[in-house]
KOLGUKE-303588 format. One record per residue (C-alpha): residue number from 1; residue in one letter; x, y, z. Coordinates in Angstrom, 3 decimals. Layout:
// KOLGUKE-303588
   pos   code         c1         c2         c3
   NUM      a          X          Y          Z
...
// end
This chain:
// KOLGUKE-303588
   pos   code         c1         c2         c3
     1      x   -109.011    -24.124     -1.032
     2      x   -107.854    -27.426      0.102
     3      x   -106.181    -28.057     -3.790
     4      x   -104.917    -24.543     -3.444
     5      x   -103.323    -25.168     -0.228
     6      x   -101.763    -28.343     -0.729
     7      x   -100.289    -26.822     -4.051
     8      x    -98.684    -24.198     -2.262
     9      x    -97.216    -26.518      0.287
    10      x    -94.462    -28.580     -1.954
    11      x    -93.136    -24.941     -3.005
    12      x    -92.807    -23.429      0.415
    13      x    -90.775    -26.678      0.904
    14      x    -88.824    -26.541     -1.497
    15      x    -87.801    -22.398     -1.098
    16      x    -86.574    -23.536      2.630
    17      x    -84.435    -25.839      1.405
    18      x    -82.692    -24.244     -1.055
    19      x    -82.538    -21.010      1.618
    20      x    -80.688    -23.597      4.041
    21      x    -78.525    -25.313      1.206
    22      x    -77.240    -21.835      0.416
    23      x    -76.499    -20.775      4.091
    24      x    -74.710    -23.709      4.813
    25      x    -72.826    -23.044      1.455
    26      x    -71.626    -19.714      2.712
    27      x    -70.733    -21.224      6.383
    28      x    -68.199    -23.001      4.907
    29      x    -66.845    -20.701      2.607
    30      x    -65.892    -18.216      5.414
    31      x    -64.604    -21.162      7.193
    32      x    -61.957    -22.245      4.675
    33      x    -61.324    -18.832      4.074
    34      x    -60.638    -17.801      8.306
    35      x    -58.966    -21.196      7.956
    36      x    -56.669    -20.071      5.154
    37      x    -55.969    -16.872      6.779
    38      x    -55.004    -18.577     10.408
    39      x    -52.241    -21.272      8.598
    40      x    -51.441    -18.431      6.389
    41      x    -50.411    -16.189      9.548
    42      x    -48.794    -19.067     11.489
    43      x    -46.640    -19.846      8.585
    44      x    -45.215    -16.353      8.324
    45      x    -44.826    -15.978     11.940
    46      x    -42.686    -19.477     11.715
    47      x    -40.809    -18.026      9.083
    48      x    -39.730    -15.015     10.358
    49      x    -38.796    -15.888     13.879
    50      x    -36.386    -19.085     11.717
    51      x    -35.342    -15.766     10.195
    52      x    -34.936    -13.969     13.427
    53      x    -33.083    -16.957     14.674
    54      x    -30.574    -17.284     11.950
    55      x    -29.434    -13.749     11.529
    56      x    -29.140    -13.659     15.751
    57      x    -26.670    -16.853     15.248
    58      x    -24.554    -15.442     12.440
    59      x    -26.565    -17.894      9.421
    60      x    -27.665    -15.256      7.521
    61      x    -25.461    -12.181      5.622
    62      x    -27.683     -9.264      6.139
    63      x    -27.154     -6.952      3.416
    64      x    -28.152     -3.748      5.952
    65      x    -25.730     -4.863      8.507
    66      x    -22.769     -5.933      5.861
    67      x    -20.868     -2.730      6.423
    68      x    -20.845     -2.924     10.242
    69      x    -17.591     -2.285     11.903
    70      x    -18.180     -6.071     13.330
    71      x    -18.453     -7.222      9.688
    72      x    -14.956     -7.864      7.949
    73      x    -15.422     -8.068      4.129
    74      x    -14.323     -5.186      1.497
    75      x    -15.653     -4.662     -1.577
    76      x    -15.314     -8.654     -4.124
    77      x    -12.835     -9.912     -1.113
    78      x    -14.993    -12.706      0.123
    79      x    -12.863    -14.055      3.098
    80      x    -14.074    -17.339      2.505
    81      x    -12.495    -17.526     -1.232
    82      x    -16.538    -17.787     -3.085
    83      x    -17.012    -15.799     -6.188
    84      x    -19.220    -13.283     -6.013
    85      x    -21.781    -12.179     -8.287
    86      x    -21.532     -9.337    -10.622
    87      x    -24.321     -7.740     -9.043
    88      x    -22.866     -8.314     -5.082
    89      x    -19.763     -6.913     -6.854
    90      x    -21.456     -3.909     -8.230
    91      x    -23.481     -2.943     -5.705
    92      x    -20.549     -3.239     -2.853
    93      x    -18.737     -0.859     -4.911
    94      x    -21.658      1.696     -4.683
    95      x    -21.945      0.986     -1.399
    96      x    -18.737      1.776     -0.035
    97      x    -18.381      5.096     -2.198
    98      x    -22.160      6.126     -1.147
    99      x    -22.672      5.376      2.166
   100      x    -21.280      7.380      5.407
   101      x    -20.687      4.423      7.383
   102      x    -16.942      3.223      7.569
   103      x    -15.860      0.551      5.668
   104      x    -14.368     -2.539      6.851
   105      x    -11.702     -3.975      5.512
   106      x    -10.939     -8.137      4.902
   107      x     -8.297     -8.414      7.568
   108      x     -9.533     -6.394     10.095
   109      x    -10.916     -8.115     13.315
   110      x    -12.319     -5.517     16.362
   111      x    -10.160     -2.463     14.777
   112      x     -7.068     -4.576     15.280
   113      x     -5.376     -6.276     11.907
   114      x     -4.870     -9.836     13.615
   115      x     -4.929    -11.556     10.562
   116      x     -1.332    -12.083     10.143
   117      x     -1.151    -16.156     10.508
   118      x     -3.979    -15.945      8.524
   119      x     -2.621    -14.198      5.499
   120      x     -0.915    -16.223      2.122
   121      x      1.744    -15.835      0.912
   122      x      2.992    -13.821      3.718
   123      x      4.441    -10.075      2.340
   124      x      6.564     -7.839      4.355
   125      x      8.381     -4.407      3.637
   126      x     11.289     -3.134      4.324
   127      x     11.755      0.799      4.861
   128      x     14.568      3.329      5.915
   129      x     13.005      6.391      7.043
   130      x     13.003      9.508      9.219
   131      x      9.293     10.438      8.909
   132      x      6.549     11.473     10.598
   133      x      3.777      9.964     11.982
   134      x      1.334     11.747      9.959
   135      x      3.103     10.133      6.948
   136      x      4.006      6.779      9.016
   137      x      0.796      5.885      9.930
   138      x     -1.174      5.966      6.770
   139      x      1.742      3.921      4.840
   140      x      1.405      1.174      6.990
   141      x     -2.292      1.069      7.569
   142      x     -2.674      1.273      3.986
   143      x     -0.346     -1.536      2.833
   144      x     -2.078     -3.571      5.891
   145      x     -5.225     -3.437      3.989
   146      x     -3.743     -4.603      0.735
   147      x     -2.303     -7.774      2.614
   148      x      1.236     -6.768      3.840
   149      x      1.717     -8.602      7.256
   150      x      5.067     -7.443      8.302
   151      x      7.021     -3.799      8.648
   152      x     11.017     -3.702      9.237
   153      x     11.132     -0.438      9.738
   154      x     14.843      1.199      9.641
   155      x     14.477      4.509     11.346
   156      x     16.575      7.764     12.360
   157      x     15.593     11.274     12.846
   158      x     12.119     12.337     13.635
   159      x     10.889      8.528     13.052
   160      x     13.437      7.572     16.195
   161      x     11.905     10.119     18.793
   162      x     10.340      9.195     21.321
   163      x      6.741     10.257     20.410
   164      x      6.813      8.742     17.557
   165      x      8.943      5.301     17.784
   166      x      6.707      4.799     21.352
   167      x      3.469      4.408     18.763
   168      x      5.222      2.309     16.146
   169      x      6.115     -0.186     18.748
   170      x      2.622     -0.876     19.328
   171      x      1.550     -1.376     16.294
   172      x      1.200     -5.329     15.566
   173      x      3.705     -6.767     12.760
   174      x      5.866     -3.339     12.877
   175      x      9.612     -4.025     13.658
   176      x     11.397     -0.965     14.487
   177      x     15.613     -0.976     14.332
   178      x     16.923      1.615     15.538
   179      x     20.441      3.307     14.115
   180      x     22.413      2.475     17.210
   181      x     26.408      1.805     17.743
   182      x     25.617     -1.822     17.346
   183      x     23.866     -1.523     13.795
   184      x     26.489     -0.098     12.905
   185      x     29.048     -2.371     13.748
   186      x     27.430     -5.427     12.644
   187      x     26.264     -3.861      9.465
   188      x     30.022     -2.656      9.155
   189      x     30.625     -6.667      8.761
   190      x     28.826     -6.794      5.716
   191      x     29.883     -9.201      2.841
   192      x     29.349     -5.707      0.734
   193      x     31.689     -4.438      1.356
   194      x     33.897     -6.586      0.097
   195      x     32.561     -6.727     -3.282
   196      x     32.017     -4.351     -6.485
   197      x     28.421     -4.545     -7.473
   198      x     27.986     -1.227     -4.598
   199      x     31.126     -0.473     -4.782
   200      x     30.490      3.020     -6.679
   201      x     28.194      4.109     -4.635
   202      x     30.993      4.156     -1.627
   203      x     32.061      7.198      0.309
   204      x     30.020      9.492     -1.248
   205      x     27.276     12.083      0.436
   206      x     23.593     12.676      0.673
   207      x     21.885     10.529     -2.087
   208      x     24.475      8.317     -2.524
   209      x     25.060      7.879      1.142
   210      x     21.219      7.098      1.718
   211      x     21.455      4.533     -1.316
   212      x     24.108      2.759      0.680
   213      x     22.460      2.656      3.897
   214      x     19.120      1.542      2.381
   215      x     21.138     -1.792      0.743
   216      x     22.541     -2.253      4.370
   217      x     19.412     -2.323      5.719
   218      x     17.893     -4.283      3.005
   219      x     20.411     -7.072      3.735
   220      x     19.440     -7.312      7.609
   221      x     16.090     -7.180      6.262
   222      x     15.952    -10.430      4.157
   223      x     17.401    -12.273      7.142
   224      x     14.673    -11.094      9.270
   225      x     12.336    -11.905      6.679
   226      x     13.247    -15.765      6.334
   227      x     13.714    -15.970     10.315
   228      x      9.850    -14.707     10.572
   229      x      8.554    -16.924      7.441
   230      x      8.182    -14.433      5.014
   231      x      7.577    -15.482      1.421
   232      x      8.098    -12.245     -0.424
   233      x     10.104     -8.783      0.604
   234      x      9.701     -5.786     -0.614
   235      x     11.443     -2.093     -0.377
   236      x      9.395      0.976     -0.594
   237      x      9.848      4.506      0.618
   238      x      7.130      5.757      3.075
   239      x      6.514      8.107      0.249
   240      x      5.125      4.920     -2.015
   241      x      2.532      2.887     -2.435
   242      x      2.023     -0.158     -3.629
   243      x     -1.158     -0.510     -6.372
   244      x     -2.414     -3.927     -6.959
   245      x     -4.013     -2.921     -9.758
   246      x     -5.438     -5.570    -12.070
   247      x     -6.375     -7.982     -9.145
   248      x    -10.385     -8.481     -8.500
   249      x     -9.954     -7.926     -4.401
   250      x     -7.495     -4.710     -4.911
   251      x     -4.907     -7.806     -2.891
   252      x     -1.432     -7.843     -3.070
   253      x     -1.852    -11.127     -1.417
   254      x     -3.833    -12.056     -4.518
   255      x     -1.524    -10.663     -6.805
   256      x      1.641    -12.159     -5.571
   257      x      0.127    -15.721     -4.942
   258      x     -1.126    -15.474     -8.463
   259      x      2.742    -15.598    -10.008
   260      x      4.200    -18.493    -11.030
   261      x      6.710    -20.237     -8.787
   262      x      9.686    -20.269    -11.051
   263      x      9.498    -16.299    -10.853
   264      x     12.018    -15.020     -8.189
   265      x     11.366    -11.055     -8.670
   266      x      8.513     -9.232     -9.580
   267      x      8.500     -5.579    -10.592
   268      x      6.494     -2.826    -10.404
   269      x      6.996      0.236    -12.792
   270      x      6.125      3.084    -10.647
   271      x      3.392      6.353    -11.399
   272      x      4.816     10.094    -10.403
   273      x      2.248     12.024     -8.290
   274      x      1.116     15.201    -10.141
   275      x     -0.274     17.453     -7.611
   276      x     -2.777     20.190     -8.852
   277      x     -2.451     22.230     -5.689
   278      x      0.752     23.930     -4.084
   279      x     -0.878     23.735     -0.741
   280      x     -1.322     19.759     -0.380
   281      x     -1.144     18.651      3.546
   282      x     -1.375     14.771      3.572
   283      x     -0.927     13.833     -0.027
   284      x     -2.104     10.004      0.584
   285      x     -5.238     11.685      1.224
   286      x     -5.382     14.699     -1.398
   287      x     -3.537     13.670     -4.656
   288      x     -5.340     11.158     -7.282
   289      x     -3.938     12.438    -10.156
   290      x     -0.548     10.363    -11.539
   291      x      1.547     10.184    -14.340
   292      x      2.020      6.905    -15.832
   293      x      5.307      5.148    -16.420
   294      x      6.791      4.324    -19.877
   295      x      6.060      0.658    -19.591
   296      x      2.761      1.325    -19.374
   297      x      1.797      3.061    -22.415
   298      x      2.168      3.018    -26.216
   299      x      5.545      4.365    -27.566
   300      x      4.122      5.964    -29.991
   301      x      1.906      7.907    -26.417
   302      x      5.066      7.899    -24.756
   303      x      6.918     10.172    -27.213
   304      x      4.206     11.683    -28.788
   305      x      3.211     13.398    -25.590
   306      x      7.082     13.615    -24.399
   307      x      7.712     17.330    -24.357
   308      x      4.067     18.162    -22.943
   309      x      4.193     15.745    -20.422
   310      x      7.970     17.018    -19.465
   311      x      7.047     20.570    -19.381
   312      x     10.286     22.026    -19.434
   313      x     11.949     19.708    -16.854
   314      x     14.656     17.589    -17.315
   315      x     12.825     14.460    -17.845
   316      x      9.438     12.984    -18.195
   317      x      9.722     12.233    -14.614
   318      x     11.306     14.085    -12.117
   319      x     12.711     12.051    -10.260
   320      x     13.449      8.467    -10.929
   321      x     11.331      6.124    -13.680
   322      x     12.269      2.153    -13.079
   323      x     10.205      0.913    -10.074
   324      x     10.400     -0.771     -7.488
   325      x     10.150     -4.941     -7.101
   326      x      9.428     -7.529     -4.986
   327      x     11.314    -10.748     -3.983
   328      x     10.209    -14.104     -3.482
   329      x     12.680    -15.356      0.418
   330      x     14.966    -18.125     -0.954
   331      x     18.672    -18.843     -0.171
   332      x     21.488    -16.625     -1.428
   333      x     18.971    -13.514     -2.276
   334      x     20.649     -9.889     -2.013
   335      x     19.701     -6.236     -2.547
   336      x     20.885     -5.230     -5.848
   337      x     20.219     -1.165     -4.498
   338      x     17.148      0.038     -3.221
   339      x     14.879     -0.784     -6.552
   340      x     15.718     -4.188     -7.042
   341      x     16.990     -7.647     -5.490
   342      x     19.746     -9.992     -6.912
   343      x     21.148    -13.578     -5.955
   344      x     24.538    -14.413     -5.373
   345      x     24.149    -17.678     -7.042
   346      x     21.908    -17.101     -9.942
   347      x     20.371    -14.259    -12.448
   348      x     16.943    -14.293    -11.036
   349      x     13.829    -14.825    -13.377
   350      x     11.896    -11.628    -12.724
   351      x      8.609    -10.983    -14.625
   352      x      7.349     -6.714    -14.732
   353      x      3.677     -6.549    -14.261
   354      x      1.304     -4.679    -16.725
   355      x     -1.564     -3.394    -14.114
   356      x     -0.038     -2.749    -11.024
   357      x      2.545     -0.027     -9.959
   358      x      3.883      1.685     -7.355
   359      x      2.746      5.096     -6.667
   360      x      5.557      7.695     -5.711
   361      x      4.230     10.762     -4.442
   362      x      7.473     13.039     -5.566
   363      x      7.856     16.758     -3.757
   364      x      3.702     16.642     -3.131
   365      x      4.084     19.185     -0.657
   366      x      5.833     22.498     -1.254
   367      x      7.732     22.117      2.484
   368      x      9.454     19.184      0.798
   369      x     12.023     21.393     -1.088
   370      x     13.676     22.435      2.557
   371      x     13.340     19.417      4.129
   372      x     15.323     17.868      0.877
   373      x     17.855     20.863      1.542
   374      x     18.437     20.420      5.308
   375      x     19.429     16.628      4.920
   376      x     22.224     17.615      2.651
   377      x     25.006     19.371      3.772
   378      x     26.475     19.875     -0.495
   379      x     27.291     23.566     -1.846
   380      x     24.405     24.716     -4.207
   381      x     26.829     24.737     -7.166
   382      x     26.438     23.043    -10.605
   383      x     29.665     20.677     -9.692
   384      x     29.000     19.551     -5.921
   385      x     25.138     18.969     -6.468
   386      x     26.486     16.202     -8.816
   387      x     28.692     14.135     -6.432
   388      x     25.650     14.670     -3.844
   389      x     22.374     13.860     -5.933
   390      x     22.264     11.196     -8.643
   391      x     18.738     12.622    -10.518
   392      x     18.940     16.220    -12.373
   393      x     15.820     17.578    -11.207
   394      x     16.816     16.793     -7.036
   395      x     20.108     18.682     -8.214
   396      x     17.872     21.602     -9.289
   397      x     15.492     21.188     -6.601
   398      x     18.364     21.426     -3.795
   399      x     19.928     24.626     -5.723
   400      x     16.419     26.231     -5.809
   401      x     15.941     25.742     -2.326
   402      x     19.301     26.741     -0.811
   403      x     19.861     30.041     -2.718
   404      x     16.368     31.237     -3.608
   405      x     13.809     33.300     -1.651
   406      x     10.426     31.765     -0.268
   407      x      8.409     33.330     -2.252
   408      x     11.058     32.396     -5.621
   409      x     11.287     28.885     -4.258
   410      x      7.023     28.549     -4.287
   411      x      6.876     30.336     -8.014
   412      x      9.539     27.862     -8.920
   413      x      7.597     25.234     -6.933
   414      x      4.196     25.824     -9.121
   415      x      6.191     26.139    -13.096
   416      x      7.680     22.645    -12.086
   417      x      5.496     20.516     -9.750
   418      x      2.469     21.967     -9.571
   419      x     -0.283     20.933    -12.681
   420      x     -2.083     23.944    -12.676
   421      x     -2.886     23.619    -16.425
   422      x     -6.419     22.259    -16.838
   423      x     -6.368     22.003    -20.255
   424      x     -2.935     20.582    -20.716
   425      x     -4.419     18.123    -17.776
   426      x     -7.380     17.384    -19.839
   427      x     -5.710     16.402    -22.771
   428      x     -2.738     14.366    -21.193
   429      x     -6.131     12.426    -19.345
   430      x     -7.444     11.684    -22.750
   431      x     -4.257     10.826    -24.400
   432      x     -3.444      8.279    -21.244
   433      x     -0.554     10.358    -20.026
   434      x     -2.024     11.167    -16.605
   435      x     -4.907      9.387    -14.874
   436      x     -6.830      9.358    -11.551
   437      x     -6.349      6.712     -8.823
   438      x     -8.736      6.920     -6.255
   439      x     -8.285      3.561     -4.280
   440      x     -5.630      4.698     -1.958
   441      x     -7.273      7.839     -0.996
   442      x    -10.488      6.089     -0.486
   443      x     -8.880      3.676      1.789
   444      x     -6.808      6.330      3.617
   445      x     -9.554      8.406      4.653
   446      x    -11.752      5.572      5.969
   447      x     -9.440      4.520      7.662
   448      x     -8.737      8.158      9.621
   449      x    -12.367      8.512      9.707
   450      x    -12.890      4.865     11.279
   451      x    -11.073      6.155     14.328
   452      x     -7.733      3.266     13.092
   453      x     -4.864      6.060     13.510
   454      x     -6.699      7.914     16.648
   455      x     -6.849      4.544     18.445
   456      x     -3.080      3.809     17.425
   457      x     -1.988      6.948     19.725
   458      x     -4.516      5.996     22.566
   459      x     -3.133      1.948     22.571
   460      x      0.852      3.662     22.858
   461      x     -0.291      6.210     25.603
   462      x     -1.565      2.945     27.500
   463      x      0.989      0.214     27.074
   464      x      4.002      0.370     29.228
   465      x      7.609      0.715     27.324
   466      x     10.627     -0.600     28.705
   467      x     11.710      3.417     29.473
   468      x     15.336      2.305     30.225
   469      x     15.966      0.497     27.246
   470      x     13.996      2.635     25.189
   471      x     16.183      5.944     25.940
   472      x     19.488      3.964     26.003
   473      x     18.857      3.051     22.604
   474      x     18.225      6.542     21.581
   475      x     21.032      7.782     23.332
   476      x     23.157      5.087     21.907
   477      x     22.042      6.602     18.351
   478      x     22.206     10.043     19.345
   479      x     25.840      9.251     19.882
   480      x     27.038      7.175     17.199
   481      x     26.251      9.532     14.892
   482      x     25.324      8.924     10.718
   483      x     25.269      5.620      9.884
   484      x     27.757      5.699      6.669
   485      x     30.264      7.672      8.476
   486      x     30.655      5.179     11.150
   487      x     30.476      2.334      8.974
   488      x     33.351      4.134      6.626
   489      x     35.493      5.308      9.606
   490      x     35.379      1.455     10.922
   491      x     36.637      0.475      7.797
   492      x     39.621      2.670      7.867
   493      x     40.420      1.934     10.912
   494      x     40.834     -1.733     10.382
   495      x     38.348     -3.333     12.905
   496      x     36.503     -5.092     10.248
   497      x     39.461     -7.312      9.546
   498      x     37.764    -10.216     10.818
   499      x     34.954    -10.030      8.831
   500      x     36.794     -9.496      5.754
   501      x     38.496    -12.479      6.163
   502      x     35.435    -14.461      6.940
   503      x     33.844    -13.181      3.711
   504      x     37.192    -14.152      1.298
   505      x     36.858    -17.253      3.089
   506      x     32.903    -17.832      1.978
   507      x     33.984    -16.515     -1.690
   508      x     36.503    -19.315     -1.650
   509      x     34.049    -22.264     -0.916
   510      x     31.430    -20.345     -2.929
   511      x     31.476    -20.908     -7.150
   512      x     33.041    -17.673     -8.122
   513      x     30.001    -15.544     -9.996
   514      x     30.076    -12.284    -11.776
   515      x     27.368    -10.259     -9.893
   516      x     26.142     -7.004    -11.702
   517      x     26.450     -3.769    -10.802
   518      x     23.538     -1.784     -8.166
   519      x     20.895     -0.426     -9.956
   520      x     20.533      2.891     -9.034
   521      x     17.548      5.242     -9.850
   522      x     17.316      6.105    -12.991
   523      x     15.347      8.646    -15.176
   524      x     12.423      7.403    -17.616
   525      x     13.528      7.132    -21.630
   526      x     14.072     10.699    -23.459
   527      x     13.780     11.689    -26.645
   528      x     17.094     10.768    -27.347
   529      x     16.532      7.131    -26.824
   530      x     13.596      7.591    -29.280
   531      x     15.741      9.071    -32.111
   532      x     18.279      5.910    -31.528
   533      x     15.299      3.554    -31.584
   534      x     14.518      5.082    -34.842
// end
């Protein structure tokens, strides 16, 4: 018993060590592991509140909060002048198209554009116009977007009442002249008028009257332009707008900073809206669809598709077809009529762009055939429509409209403006005839939906206008009546003499140069140019 005991002895030993060797094993397992688990937990904790802390300080660009209305990027316009990724460029396009939220746009700071000193090269326009606010509004908020700092606007009629001048006032970077008694006078001491290049359009009514008073205005327009620093100008209708198509921001900024400095003009052939609706409201916001201009397409499109595209009007466009351009400020620059700029020293290099355009949106509403009529005071007759209107189809359009019936004028209305065909639309798509622009409209309505015009109107209702000066400037253009016929009946009463003789004088000291004649607007090529080409 004794050898069987102390043989047992060594093995019970031995068991209770390996029993403790094990436990101790596991011990410190579970500690490592609760060990791991603790610095694991720490470190994420420290990590997100260095997170936490850099997105409260502005360090980090949250892609959730990107499209806030504090944030101020648009889709590839990265303020700061990085490139972006393809896939940062992708997905900001889906995300402005997808989401509800309202965009923001690159210079637009607390729904205010206060990016003006900021902006390079600096653009302004120049306008004449009697609209609307609910055209007025959009065309400048739009072009804002694009880049354009500065607005002369030249207004008369609806755009010089009251309700509406009192809201362009407050809109930052909007000039508004007014057609007073003292426009006129000073514009009637215009070095124009003493020269032939307008000379033809002279003493003539509605179109041609309008064509002078837009080169006037023009004229007072450069000088503004260089007195507020302006690199380029540019003169658009409030029924355009410019397309900077071809840039990677959708920038005119970009676009115009991108041409060469020996370039003094740049043009832009222009699109013609073709509406698909005859009851179209705001067309900025309802019409995509546009027919594309002659210099950009094949010839062999151009004429190929001619008589289709025309669809029994008088030309491929209906009204005019040769654009509209930009100027870069420098000494001795002119108007050379309302689509292009001269210099009274030089034949300016000009370069016509291959992507961008200016979209005209031409009779988009069915209302526009009276309003047309009532600014014209011609007889609806074959002869007078022609010393009145300088396009065939606004000659046709006035006749239709002053001796037709309502319901005549909207069945003429939908044969010539309206594209009702969908398979004559299909096919002109496919060919590269028409083609849908959706950038404006995009922009438009996020803009209307961000609150940007409804804001406008509640800013005017709280700032205070100078009432006195305000109605003695309307009442002064109330009184002075149209601006051509005062200018005309100055001149033929002699009381420019003066500045005739100051303008011989400059002509004297100047090099004598032969300056071309105004370009008026002109129709797109016809069929008849293609025969002669042949």
């Amino acid at each position: 018993m004794a050898g069987l005991h102390s043989a047992v002895r060594p093995t019970t030993s031995s068991s209770s060590s390996s029993s403790s060797s094990s436990s101790f094993s596991s011990s410190s397992t579970q500690s490592f592991t609760s060990r791991l688990l603790l610095l694991l937990t720490i470190l994420s904790l420290i990590l997100a509140s260095f997170a936490f802390i850099l997105q409260w300080r502005g360090g980090l660009n949250d892609p959730i909060t990107r499209w806030s209305p504090q944030h101020n990027e648009f889709p590839g316009m990265d303020v700061s002048g990085s490139e972006p990724s393809q896939s940062s460029l992708s997905s900001d396009c889906v995300d402005l198209l997808g989401q509800s939220r309202s965009p923001a746009f690159p210079y637009f700071r607390d729904w205010k554009f206060g990016y003006g000193s900021d902006l390079k090269p600096k653009i302004c326009i120049t306008t004449s116009t009697s609209a609307g606010l609910e055209q007025t509004l959009p065309w400048i908020f739009y072009h804002k977007v694009i880049g354009v700092s500065t607005f002369f606007l030249f207004v008369e009629g609806k755009a010089a009442s009251a309700n509406v001048s009192k809201v362009l006032e407050t809109i930052p970077g909007v000039k508004v002249i007014y057609r007073t008694r003292e426009l006129e006078e000073q514009q009637a001491k215009s070095r124009i008028w003493n020269e032939t290049w307008l000379a033809s359009f002279f003493y003539k009514p509605c179109n041609y009257e309008l064509f002078v008073k837009q080169s006037l205005n023009m004229e007072m327009a450069i000088v503004m332009a260089r007195d507020g620093g302006m690199d380029w100008i540019i003169h658009l209708d409030t029924d355009e707008l410019l397309h900077p198509a071809g840039t990677r921001e959708y920038s005119l900024r970009q676009l115009l900073s991108d041409v060469p400095g020996n370039v003094d003009m740049v043009v832009f052939p222009n699109y013609e809206s073709s509406v698909e609706r005859d009851d179209i409201k705001e067309p900025f916001s309802e019409v995509s669809m546009f027919k594309k201009n002659f210099d950009h397409l094949p010839k062999e499109v151009y004429f190929g598709n001619y008589k289709e595209a025309t669809r029994g009007n008088p030309n491929y466009f209906l009204t005019y077809g040769n654009g509209k351009s930009a100027a870069r400020i420098q000494d001795h620059l002119r108007p050379n009529g309302a689509h292009r700029w001269h210099n009274y020293m030089k034949t300016p290099n000009e370069i016509k762009l291959d992507e961008a355009a200016v979209l005209h949106y031409t009779y988009p509403k069915f209302s526009d055939l009276t309003s047309r009529r009532d600014r014209c005071g011609c007889k609806p007759t074959k002869e007078d429509v022609k010393r009145c209107f300088m396009l065939e189809f606004d000659r046709a359009a006035f006749i239709i409209a002053s001796t037709a019936t309502e319901e005549e004028m909207l069945r003429w209305y939908r044969e010539h403006i309206v594209w009702t065909d969908k398979e004559l639309n299909l096919k002109l798509l496919r060919k590269g005839i028409l083609t849908h622009i959706y950038a404006p409209m995009v922009i438009i309505q996020g803009l209307r939906e961000s609150g940007v015009f409804s804001s406008i109107f509640t800013s005017a209702m709280q700032k205070s206008l100078s009432k006195d000066n305000f109605l003695k400037s309307i009442e002064s253009s109330n009184s002075s009546g149209a601006i051509t016929t005062g200018v005309l009946s100055s001149r033929k009463m002699g009381n420019s003499g003066d500045s005739q003789a100051t303008a011989r004088k400059v002509l004297e000291i100047q090099e004598v140069v032969s300056h071309p004649l105004a370009i008026p607007p002109l129709s797109p090529p016809g069929l008849h140019d293609f025969h002669i080409e042949a």
